[in-house]
C-alpha positions in Angstrom: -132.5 -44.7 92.8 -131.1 -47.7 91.3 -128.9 -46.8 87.8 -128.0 -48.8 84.8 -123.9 -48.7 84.2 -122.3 -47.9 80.9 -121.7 -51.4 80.7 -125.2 -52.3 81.6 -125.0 -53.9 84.8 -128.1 -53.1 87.1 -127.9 -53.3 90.9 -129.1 -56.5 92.4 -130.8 -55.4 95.9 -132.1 -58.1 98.2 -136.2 -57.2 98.5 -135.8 -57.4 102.6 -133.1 -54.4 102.4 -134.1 -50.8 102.7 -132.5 -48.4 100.5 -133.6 -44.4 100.6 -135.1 -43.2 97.9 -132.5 -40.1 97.6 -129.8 -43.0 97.9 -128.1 -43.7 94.3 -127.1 -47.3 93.5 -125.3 -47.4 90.0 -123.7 -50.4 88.3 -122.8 -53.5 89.4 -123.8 -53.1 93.1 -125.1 -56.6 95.5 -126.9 -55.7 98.3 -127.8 -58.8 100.6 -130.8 -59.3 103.3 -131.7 -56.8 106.0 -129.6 -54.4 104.8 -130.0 -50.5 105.6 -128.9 -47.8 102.9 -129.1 -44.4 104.0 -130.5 -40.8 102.6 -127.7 -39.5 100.0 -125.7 -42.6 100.1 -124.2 -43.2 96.5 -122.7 -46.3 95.9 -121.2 -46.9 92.5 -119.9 -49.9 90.1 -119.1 -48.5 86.6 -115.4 -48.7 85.9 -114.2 -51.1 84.4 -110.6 -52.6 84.0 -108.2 -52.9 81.3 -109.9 -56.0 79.8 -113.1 -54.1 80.2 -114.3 -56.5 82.8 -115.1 -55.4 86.4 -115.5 -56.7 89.6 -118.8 -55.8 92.0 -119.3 -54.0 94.8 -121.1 -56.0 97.7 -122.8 -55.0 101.2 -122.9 -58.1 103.4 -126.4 -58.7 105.5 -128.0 -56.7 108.2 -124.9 -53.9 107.5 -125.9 -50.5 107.2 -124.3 -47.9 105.2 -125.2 -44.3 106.4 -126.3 -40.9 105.2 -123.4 -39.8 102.4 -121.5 -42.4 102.2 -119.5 -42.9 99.3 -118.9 -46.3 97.8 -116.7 -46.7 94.5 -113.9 -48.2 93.1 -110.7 -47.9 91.1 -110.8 -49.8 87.6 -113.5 -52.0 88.3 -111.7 -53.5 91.6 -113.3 -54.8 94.2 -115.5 -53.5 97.5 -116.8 -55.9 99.8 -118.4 -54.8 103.1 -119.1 -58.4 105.6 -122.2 -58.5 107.4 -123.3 -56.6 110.4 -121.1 -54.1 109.4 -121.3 -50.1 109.9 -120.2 -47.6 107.6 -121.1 -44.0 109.2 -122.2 -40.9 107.6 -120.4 -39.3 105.1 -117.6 -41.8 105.3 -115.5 -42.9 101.7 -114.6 -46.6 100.9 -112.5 -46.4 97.6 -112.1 -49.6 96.5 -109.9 -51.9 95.7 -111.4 -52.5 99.5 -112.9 -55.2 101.5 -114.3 -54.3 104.9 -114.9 -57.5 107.3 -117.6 -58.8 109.1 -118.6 -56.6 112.1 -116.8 -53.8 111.4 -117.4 -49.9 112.4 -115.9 -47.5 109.9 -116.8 -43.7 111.6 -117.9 -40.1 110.3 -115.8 -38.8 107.5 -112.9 -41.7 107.7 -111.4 -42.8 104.5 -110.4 -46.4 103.4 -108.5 -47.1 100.3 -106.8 -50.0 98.6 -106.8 -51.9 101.9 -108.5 -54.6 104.2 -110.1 -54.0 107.1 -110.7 -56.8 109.1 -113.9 -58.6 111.1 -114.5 -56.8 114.0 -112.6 -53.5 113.4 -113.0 -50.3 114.7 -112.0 -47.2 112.4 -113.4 -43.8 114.3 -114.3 -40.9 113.0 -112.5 -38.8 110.7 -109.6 -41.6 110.2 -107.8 -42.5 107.3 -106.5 -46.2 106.1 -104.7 -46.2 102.9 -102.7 -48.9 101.7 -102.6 -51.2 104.5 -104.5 -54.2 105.7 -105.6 -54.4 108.8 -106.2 -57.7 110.8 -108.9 -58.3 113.0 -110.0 -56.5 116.4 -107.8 -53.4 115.8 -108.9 -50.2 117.2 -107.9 -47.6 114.8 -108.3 -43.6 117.4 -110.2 -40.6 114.8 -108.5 -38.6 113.0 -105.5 -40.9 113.1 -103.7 -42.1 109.4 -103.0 -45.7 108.9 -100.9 -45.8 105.9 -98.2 -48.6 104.6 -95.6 -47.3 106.8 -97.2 -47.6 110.1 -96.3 -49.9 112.4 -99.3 -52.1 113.8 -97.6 -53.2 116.4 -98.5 -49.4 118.2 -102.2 -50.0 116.8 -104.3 -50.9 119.9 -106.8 -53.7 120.0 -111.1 -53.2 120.1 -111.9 -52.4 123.8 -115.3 -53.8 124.8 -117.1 -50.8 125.7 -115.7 -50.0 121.4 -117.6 -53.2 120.5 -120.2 -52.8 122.0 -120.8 -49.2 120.9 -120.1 -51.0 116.9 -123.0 -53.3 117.7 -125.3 -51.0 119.2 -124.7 -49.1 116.0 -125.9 -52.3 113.9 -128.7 -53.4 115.9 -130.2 -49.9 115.9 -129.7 -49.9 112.1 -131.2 -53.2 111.9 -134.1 -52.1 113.4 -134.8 -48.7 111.2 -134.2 -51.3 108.1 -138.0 -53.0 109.4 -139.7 -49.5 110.5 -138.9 -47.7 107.1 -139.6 -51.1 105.0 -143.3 -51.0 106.5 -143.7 -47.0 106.0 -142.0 -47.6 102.2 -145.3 -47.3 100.3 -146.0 -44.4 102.1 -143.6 -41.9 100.8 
């Protein structure tokens, strides 16, 4: 469903994405090309800042953001997800947040006022808040990446964990031209 903000900004949702219809897009959302958006996925541009301006949230090309994942942000800041990136189910990207290119963020993990960047991998149940983190860094689940931890004990992407992140995208890219042709089915 695609929602109107208070402030009257409507999403803007590239005609070769597919978004389900029990997905919610509110606000002052920019979804790009090929882009998958999951069952219960609720992504959500309506605050604004103290100037009563606000910034939009935008999914990159051929990403996919999975089943109940949560997209929103703090005072109108900020979310950008790159391209050919993954957000798994049920995961929470609070802005103010920017998410590179060819990123995997996994089941249930957090990100808050931080950067992840290109090629990252964040597992499952994980938490980043407050910190940016550079390129190719392989963040284990359940583990908390806050402003206090040292990156230097933060291990790089292994290959077998990249290739897992673009398997995830490629499959996701594909589903995005099955469910586009069975669309006027439904």
């Amino acid at each position: 469903m695609l929602r109107r903000n208070p402030s009257g900004h409507r999403p803007q949702v590239h005609e070769s994405a597919y978004v389900d219809q029990t997905a919610i897009l509110c606000g002052k959302v920019i979804v790009h090309e090929n882009v998958f958006i999951g069952p219960y996925a609720v992504i959500r541009a309506d605050e604004v800042d103290a100037n009563g301006e606000m910034e939009p949230i935008i999914i990159g090309a051929h990403s996919n953001i999975q089943d109940g994942v949560v997209i929103h942000s703090k005072s109108g800041a900020a979310v950008t997800i790159g391209e050919r990136t993954s957000i798994a189910h049920r995961a929470i990207v609070h802005g103010p947040c920017t998410v590179g290119d060819e990123a995997f963020i996994g089941f249930n993990s957090v990100l808050f006022n931080c950067s992840i960047g290109k090629g990252c991998v964040v597992r499952h149940n994980a938490v980043v808040d407050g910190c940016d983190l550079p390129p190719g860094f392989y963040v284990p689940s359940t583990e908390r990446i806050g402003p206090k931890t040292d990156l230097s004990t933060i291990a790089r992407v292994s290959v077998a964990a990249s290739e897992f992140s673009e398997d995830v995208a490629r499959t996701n890219n594909e589903l995005v031209q099955g469910y586009k042709k069975l669309q006027n089915e439904f």
